[in-house]
N, C-alpha and C positions, 0 to 999 in steps of 0.2 A: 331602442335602436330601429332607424328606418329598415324595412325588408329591405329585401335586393330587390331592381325589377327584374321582371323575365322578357321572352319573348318565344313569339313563337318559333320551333326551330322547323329548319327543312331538310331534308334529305336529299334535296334533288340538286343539290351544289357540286362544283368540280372539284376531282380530287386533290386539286392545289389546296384551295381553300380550305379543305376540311382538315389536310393538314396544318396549315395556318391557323387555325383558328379563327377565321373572317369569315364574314355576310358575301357572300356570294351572289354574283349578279343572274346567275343561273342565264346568262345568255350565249351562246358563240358555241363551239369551240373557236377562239380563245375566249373566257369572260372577259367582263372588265378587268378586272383585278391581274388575272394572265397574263393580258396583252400589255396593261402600260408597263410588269415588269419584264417584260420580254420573252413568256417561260412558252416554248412552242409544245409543251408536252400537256399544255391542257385535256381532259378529258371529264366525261361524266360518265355514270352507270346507272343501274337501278337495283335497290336492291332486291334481294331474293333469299328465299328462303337460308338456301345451302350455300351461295358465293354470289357475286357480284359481278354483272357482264356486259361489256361496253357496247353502245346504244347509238347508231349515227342520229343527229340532231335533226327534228321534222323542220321547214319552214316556221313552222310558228312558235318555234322557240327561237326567233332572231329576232332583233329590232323590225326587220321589216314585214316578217312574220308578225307584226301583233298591230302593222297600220292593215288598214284598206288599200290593194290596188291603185284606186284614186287618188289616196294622199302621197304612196309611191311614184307614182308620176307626176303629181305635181315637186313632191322633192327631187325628183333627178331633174323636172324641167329650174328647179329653182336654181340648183347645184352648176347646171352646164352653163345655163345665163351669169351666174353670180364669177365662174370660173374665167367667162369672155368680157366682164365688165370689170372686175374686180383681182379674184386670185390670181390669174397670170403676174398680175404687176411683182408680184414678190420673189417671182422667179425673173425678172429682167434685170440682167448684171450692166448690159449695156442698150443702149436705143436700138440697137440693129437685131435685138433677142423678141421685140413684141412682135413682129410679123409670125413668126414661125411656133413662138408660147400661144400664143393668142387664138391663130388661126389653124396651125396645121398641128397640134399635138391633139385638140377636140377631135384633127380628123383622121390622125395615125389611131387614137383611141376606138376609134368606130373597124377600124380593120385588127387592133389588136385589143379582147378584152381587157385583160389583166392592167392596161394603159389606162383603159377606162374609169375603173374601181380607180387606179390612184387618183386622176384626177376629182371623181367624187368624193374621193376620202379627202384629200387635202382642203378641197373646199368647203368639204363639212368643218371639219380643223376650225378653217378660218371665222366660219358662223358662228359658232360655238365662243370662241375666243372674243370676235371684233365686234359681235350681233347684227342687227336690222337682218334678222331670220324675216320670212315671209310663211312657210306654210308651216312649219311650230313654232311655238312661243319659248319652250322649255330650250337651252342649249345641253341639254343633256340628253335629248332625240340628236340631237347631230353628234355629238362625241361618240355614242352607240354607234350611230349610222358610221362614223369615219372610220371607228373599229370594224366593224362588219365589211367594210368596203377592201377595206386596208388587209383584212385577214383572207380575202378572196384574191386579190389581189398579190400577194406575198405568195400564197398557193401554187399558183399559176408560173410568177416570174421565175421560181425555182425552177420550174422545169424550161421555160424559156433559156435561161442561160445558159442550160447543157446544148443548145443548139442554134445558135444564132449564124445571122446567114444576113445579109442585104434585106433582105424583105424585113427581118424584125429588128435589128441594130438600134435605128432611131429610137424605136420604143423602148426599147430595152435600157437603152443608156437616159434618155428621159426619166422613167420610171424609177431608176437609181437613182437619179437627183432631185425625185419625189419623196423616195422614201427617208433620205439624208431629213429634209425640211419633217418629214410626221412625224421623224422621231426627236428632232427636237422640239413638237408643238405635243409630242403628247404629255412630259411631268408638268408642264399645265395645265394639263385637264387631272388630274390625280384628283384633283377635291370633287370634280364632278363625278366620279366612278365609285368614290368610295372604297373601302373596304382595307382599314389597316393603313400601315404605316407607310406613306413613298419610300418609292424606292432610290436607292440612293444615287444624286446625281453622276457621280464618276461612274457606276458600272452601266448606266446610261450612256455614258461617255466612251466608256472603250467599245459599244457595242455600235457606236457610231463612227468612228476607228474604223471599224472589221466596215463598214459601209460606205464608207469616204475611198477606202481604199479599194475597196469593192468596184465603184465606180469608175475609178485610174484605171484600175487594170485592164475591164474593159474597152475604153476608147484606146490602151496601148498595144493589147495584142489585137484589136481591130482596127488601128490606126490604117492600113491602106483601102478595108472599105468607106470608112467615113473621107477619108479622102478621094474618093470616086464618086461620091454622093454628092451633088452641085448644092441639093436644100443642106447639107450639114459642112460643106466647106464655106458657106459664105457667111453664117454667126463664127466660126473658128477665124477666120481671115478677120475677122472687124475686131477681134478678143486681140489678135495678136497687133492689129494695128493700134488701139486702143491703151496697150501697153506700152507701147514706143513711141506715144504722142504727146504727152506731156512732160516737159524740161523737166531736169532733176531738181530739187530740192532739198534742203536738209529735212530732216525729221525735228518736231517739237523737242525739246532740250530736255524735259521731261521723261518723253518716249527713248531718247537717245541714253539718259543714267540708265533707264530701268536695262535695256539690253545691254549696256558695259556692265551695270549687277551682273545681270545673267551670265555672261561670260566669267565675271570672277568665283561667281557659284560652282559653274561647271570646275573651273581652273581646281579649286581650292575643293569642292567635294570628290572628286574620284582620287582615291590615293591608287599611287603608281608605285608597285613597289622596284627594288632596286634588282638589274636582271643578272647579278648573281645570284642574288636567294631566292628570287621568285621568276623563272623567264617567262614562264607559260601565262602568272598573272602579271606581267609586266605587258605583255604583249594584248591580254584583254582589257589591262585596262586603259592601255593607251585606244585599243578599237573606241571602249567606252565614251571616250572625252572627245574624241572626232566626231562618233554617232553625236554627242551633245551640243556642240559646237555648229554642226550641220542643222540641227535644231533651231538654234539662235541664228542662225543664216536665216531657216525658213521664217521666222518670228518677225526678223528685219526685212522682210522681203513682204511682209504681210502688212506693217505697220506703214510701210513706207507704200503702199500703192493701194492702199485704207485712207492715206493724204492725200494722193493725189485725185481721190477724186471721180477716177475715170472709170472703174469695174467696180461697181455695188457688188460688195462681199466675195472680195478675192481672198477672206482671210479662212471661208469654208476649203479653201483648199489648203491649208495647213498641216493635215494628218497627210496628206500627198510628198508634200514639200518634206516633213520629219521621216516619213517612211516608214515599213514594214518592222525593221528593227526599234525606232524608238516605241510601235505603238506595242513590239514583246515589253520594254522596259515599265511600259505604262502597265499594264497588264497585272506584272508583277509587285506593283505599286512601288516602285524605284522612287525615292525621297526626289531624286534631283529633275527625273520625269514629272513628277507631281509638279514640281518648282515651275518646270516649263509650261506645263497646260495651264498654271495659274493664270500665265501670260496670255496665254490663248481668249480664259473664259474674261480677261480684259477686252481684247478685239470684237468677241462677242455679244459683249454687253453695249459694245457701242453701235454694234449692227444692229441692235435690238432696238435702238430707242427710233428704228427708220423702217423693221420689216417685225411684221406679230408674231412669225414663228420663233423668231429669238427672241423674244421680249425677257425676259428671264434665266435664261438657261446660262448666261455667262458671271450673273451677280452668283447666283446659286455655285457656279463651280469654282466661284473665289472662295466663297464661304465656305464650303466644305471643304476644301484644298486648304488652304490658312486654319481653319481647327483643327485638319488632320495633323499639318507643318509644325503647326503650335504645340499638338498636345501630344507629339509621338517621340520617342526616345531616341534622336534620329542618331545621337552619340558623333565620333569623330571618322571623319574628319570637318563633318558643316557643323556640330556642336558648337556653339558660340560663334560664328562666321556673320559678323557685323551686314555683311552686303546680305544675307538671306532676309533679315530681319525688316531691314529697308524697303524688302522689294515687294515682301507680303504688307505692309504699309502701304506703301505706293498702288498695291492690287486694289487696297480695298476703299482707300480714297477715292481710286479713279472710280470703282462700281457703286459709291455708296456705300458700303459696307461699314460694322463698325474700327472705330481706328484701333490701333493696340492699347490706348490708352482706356479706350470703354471699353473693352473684352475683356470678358470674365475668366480671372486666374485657372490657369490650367495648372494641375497638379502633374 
């Protein structure tokens, strides 16, 4: 019998990992490993004789701890150029978004750190993923670097949002819709970090949920600064112009079953019961099938102005559109929530095949959504509901995925 190999072990990994059982990047707080799954409670120690005692991290235990100066400056010179040449375009929804992406968020970054790090993190992102890097070769110095940035970054913004004011607003709500795009470009980078099994796309998903909504909230209980602000009322006036400029259309005939599906899902999955034996569930579960219905509103509302053409990726505003309530449902991994986001990681995957922070992230949540659909015991009332079955079809045709006829029997 071949031995086993070994390897050499270390001691100096965080305490996620050692729990885990994984190779530890022994960088950050967060590591690798940490940060693509989300866990903010990373830490390290050293050991000691008698107990174990946590240890703030010196600079040269960070990615950029272990370049030179020199090469630090030439990455951020490469990052800011690559961000004015390049990464802005991914964040332009409409033509009137590049003046102000382009040129003035490098300059609110210079007055607000934590702006800064997103924009370097995001455009590490982008190297890493798109390449033609300039000062490494490896794109796994830039995935490090975008964590390291990203987790300075995130530090800082927490404390910004307990007090925003006119002066950081801009940043602030920028930064939010920085941090939406990193988190969809990091379970792309998962094979670049290492360590253990990805994490699962849906708890990726709801955590971008708590982020999307994150962001609403801010432009709404700020809505009368940013409308005092002449740089952040003239991209909002051109959004809403933009929306009311192109004639109606129908929706492809295709896109138009998959939402009547949806609707007969919803109809036929929430049983109502009758309000003599049950008022109190009678009354929730009618709330439930509106909340769902409202869902399908936002779905149609995404798909249909995804056609027209006019706002590159109006469909990131989705979790906005379903709301606080649907993303409890999702949370709880509700069968018929699941069913809706399927639709979503559809929209997704089409944004993906035109901007690289989605390139993947919406085939992946058909997938795992349609083997969850498939293989769970979801019982009655969708138990055998012809229109479910169709519509997880229909998901994984339109992303590629395999059809029901090539997927492997679920017990």
């Amino acid at each position: 019998m071949q031995k086993r190999r070994t390897h050499n072990k270390s001691r100096k990994g965080c305490r996620n990992c050692k729990k885990r059982h994984v190779k530890c990047d022994e960088e950050g707080p967060p590591c690798g490993n940490c940060f693509v799954r989300g866990l903010e409670d990373c830490s390290f120690s050293t050991p000691q004789s008698s107990s174990s005692q946590d240890v703030p991290l010196t600079e040269a235990q960070t990615v950029s701890g272990s370049l030179s100066p020199e090469v630090i400056r030439k990455l951020e010179l490469e990052l800011i150029h690559r961000w004015s040449t390049s990464t802005y375009k991914s964040l332009c929804t409409i033509p009137e978004d590049r003046h102000w992406i382009q040129d003035c968020v490098p300059r609110w970054g210079l007055k607000h750190e934590f702006l800064l790090h997103g924009v370097f993190c995001l455009t590490a992102f982008e190297v890493a993923l798109c390449g033609d890097s300039v000062v490494e070769e490896d794109p796994k110095v830039y995935v490090k670097l975008a964590l390291e940035h990203y987790d300075k970054a995130s530090r800082a913004y927490r404390k910004e949002i307990e007090n925003i004011t006119p002066a950081n607003l801009k940043a602030v709500y920028v930064f939010s819709s920085i941090a939406v795009l990193v988190n969809m470009a990091i379970p792309q980078c998962e094979g670049m970090v290492g360590g253990g099994e990805p994490q699962s796309i849906m708890a990726r998903i709801v955590a971008l949920f708590d982020l999307l909504l994150g962001g609403a909230s801010i432009v709404q209980d700020n809505i009368d600064m940013l409308l005092a602000d002449p740089e952040a009322v003239a991209p909002m006036q051109a959004g809403l112009d933009a929306l009311n400029s192109a004639p109606w259309r129908p929706l492809p005939s295709n896109v138009e079953a998959a939402l009547e599906r949806a609707s007969v899902v919803v109809d036929k999955g929430v049983h109502i019961p009758d309000e003599l034996d049950d008022a109190a569930g009678r009354e929730e579960a009618i709330s439930r099938v509106q909340l769902y219905r409202t869902t399908v509103s936002g779905l149609r509302m995404c798909f249909f102005e995804d056609s027209k053409e006019m706002i590159r990726g109006l469909c990131i505003a989705f979790p906005a559109l379903a709301g606080p309530g649907f993303a409890d449902e999702l949370k709880n991994a509700d069968p018929i929530a699941l069913f809706l986001m399927m639709h979503w990681g559809v929209l997704l995957h089409h944004l993906g095949k035109t901007l690289w922070w989605a390139q993947t992230i919406g085939r992946r949540m058909v997938a795992e959504i349609s083997e969850t659909l498939l293989g769970a015991q979801i019982g009655p009332p969708l138990d055998g509901v012809r229109e479910l079955q169709e519509a997880i079809a229909w998901a994984r045709e339109e992303t590629g995925y395999l059809s029901l006829d090539d997927a492997p029997d679920v017990d």
